[in-house]
C-alpha positions in Angstrom: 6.6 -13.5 3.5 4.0 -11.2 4.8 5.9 -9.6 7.4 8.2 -8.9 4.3 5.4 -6.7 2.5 6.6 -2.8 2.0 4.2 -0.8 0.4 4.4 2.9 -1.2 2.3 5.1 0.9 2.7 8.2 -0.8 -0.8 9.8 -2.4 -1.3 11.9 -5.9 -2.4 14.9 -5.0 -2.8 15.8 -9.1 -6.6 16.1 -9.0 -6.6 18.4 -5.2 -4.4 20.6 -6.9 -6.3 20.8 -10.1 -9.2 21.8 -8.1 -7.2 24.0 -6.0 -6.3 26.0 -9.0 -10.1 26.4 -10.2 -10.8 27.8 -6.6 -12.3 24.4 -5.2 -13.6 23.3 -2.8 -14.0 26.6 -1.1 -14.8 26.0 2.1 -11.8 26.5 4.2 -12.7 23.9 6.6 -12.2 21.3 4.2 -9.0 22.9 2.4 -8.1 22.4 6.0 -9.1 19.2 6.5 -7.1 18.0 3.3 -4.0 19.8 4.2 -3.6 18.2 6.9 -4.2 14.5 5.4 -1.9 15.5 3.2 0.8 16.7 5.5 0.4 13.0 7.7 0.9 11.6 4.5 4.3 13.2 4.2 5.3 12.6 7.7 4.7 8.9 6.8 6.5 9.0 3.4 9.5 10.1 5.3 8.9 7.0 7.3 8.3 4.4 5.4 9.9 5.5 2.5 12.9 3.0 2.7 12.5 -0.8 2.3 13.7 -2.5 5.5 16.9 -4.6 5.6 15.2 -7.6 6.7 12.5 -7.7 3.5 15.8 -8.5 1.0 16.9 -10.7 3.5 13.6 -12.4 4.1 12.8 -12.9 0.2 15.9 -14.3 -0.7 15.0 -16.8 1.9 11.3 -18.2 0.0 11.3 -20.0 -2.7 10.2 -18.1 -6.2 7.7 -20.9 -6.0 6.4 -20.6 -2.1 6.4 -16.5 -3.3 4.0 -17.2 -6.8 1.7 -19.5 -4.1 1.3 -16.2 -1.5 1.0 -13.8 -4.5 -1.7 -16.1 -6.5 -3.3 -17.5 -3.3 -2.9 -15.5 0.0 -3.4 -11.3 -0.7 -6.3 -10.0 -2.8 -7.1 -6.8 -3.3 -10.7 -5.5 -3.7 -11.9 -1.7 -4.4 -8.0 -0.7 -3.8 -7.8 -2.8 -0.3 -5.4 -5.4 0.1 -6.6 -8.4 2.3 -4.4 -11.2 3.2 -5.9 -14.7 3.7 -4.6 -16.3 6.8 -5.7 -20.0 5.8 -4.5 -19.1 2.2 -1.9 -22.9 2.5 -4.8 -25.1 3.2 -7.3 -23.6 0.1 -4.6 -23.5 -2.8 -7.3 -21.4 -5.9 -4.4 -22.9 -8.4 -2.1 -26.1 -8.9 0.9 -25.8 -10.6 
């Protein structure tokens, strides 16, 4: 199930280009700096963009039951960072 896992890795850039337009930040270092995050982050879009063949494949394989159990018991996500809980089967949080 977890090597199933395909994730959106594109970033909002809404509030850099808001600044942008006021003139911020304005050292060029850092417009730099950004810029260049931000063109990785394309280079990765373009990667990962697609869902690999194997993930339809794969889910169609789990049960929707097994699938509520990882979602409810094995991945948590904490200040935007997902965690997956490798002895999530032997500690089930909830019974069904």
């Amino acid at each position: 199930m977890h090597a199933s896992q395909w994730q959106n890795v594109n970033v909002k850039r809404s509030i850099y280009e808001n600044m942008r337009r006021i003139g911020l930040p304005r050292n060029n270092e850092i417009i730099d700096a950004v810029e260049a995050n931000f063109a990785q982050v394309d280079a990765n879009v373009e990667v990962y963009s697609d869902k690999p063949d194997y993930r339809k494949v794969v889910r169609q394989l789990i049960s929707h039951e097994a699938q509520r159990f990882y979602w409810e018991n094995c991945i948590f996500v904490s200040a935007g960072v997902e965690s997956y809980d490798l002895d999530c089967t032997k500690r089930p949080k909830r019974k069904y």
